[in-house]
Kinemage of the C-alpha trace (Angstrom):
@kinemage 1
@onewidth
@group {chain A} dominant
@subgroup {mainchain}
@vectorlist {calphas} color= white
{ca unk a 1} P -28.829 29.098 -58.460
{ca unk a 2} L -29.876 25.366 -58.961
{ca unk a 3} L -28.007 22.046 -58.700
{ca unk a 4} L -27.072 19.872 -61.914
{ca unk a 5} L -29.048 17.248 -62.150
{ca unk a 6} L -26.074 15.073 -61.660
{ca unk a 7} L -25.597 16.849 -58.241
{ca unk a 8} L -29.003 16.189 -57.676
{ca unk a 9} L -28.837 12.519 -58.218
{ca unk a 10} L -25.630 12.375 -56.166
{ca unk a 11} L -27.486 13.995 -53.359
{ca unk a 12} L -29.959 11.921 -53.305
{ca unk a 13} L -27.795 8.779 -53.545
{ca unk a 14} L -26.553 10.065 -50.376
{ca unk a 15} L -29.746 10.941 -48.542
{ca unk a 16} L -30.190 7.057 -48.884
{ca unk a 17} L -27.012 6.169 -47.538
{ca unk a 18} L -27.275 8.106 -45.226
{ca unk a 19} L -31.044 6.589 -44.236
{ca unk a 20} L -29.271 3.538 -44.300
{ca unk a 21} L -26.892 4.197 -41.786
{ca unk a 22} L -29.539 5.929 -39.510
{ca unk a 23} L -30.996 2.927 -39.452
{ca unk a 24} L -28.678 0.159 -38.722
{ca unk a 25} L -27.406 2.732 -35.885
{ca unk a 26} L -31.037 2.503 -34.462
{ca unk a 27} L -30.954 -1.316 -34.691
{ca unk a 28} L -27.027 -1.524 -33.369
{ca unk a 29} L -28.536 0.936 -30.674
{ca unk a 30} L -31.354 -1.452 -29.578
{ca unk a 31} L -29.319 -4.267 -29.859
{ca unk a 32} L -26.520 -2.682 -27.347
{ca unk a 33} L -29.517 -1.997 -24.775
{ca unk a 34} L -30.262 -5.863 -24.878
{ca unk a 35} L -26.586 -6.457 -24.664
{ca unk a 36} L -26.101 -4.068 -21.365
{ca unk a 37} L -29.386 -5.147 -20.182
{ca unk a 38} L -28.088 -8.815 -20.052
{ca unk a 39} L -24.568 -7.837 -19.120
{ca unk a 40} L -26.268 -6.014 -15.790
{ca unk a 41} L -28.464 -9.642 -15.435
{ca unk a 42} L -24.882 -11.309 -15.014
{ca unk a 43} L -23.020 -9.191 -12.999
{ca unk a 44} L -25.999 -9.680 -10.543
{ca unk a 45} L -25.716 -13.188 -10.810
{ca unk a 46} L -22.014 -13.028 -10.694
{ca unk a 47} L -21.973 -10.864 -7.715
{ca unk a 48} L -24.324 -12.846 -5.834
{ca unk a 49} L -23.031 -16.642 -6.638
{ca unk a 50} L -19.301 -15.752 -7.013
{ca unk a 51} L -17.993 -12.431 -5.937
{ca unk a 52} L -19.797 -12.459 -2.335
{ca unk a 53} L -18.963 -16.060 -0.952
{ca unk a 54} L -15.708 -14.845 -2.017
{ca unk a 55} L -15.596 -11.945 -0.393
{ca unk a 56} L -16.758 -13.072 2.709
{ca unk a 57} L -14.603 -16.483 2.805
{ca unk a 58} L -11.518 -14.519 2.335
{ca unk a 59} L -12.394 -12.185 5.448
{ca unk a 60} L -13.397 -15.352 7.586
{ca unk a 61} L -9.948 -17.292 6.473
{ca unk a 62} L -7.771 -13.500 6.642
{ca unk a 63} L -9.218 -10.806 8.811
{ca unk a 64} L -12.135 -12.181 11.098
{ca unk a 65} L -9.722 -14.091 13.390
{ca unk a 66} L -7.785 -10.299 13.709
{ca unk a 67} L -10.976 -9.027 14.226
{ca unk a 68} L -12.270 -11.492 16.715
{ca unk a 69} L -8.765 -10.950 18.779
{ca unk a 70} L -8.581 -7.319 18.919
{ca unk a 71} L -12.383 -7.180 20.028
{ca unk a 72} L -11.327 -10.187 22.876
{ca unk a 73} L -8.190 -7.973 23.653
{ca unk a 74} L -10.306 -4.726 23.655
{ca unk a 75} L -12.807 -5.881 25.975
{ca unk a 76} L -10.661 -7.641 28.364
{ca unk a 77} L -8.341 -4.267 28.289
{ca unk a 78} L -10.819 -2.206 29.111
{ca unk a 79} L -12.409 -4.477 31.939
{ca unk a 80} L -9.338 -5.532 33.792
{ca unk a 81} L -6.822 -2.562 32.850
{ca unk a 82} L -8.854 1.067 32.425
{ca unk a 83} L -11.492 -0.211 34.775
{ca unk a 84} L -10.585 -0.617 37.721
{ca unk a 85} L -7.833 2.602 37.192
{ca unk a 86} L -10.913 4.444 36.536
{ca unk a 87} L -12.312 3.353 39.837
{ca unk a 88} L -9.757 3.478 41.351
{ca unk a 89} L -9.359 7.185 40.002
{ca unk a 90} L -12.784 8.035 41.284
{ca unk a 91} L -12.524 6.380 44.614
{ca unk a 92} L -9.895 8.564 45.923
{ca unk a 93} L -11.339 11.984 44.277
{ca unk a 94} L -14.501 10.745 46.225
{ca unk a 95} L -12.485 10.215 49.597
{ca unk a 96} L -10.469 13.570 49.403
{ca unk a 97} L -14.261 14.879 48.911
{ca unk a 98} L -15.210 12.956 52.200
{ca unk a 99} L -11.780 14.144 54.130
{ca unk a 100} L -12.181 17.348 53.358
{ca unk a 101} L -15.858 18.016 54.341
{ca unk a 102} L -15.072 15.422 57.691
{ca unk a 103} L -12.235 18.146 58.012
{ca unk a 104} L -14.777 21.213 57.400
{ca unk a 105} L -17.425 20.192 59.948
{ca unk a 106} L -14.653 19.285 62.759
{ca unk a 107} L -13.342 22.911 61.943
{ca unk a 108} L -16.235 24.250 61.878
{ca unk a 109} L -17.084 22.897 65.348
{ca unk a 110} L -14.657 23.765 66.941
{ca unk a 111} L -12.575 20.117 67.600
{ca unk a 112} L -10.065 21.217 65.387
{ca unk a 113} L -8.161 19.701 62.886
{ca unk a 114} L -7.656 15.630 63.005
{ca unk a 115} L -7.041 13.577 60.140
{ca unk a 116} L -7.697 9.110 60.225
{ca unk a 117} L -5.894 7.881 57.281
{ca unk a 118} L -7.073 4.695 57.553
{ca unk a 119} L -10.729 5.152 57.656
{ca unk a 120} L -10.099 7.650 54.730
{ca unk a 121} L -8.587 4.866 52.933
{ca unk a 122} L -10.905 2.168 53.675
{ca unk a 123} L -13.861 4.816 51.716
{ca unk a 124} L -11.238 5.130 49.118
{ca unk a 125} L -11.448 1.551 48.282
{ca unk a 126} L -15.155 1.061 48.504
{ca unk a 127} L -15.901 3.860 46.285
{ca unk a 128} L -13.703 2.647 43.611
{ca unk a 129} L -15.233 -0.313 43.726
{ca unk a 130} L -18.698 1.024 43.335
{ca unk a 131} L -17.014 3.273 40.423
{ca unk a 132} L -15.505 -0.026 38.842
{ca unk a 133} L -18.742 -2.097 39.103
{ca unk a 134} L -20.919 1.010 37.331
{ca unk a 135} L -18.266 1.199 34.697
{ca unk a 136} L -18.104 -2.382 34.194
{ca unk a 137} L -21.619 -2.519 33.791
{ca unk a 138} L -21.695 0.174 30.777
{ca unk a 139} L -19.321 -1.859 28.852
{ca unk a 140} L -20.534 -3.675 25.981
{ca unk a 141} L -21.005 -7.602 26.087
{ca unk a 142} L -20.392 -9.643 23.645
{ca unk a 143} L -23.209 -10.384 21.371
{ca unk a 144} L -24.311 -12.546 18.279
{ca unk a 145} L -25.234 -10.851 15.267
{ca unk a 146} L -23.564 -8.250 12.929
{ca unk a 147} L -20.202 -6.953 14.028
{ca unk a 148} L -17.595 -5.155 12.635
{ca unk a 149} L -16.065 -7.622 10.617
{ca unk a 150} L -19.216 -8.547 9.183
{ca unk a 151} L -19.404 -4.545 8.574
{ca unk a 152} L -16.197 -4.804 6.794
{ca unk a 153} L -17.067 -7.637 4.707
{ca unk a 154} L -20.309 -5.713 3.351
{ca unk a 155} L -18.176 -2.572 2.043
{ca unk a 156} L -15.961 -4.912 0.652
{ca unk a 157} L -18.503 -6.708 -0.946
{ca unk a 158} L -20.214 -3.312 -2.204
{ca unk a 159} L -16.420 -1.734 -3.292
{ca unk a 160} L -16.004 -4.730 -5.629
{ca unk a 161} L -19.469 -4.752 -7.207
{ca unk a 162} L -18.784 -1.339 -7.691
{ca unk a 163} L -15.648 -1.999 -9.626
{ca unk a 164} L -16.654 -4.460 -11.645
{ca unk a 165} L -20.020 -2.497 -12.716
{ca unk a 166} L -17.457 0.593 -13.398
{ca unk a 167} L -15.479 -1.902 -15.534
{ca unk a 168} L -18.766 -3.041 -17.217
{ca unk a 169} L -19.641 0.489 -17.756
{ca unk a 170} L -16.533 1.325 -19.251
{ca unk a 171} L -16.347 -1.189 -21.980
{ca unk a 172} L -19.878 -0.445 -22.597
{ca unk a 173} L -20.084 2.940 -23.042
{ca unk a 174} L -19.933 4.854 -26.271
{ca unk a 175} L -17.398 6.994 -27.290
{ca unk a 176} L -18.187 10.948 -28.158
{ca unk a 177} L -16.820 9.783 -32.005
{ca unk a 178} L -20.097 8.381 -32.741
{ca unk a 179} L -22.613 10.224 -31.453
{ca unk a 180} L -25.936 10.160 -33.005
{ca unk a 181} L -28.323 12.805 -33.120
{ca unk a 182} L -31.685 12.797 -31.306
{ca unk a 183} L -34.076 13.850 -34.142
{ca unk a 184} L -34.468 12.054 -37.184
{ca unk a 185} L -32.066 12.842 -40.298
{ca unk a 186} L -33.556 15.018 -42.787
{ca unk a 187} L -33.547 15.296 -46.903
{ca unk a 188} L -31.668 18.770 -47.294
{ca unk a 189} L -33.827 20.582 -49.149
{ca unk a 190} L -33.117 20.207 -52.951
């Protein structure tokens, strides 16, 4: 069964329309690459003249003097509280060590059992101040450079770029209503 010609014509009235809109997809497609292309130009430049200075002032004017304080109390927590407990701590397990292998090897020869509290507690306090001096010395010290505020600042930094370049890409993107084929439209067969 063949078409009318009329149906042919009208067919092939729409084969060109339809060419027509293939193509001014292809250039609106090109044109949106430009478009993102750009937009991804400026949201560098925006990130790195605007969004970072920002970033990082409002973490040196809000949460770097927090920062700054809790490391201060931190340190000085650990270096005059835990410390010298932990010395102190070791000192005496070290001295009941001491006592009880003085006590052994009187025991064992035969002087029997005597027991000097004060020299016991005169080791006691040397050892935990060997103990506190070793711990002190594995502490960290303060030091210039990247801390954790400056850690903070960087994911902050990185969470809003990565906002605003979801945002971008949401405004952006195409919908699944127009979707365009990837191979060329063809005449149907007439």
């Amino acid at each position: 069964m063949g078409l009318s010609r009329k149906s042919k014509k009208e067919l092939r009235k729409l084969q060109k329309h339809a060419a027509k809109v293939w193509e001014s997809q292809q250039v609106l497609l090109g044109e949106s690459g430009k478009v993102a292309r750009e937009a991804g130009h400026q949201l560098g430049r925006f990130s790195r003249e605007d969004l970072v200075p920002a970033v990082q002032d409002g973490y040196n004017k809000y949460a770097a003097p927090y920062v700054d304080k809790s490391v201060k109390y931190s340190n000085r927590f650990l270096s005059h509280k835990v410390v010298p407990a932990a010395g102190a701590v070791v000192g005496g397990a070290m001295s009941v060590w001491d006592a009880a292998g003085d006590t052994r090897d009187r025991l064992a020869k035969g002087r029997g059992f005597e027991l000097d509290t004060h020299k016991y507690a005169k080791r006691a306090e040397k050892y935990g101040k060997q103990a506190s001096k070793r711990l002190a010395k594995k502490l960290p010290s303060q030091h210039d450079g990247i801390g954790a505020g400056g850690v903070i600042a960087i994911i902050l930094g990185v969470v809003a770029a990565a906002g605003v370049a979801y945002a971008a890409w949401q405004t952006l993107r195409a919908d699944d209503e127009l979707w365009v084929a990837d191979d060329p439209l063809r005449a149907p067969d007439a």
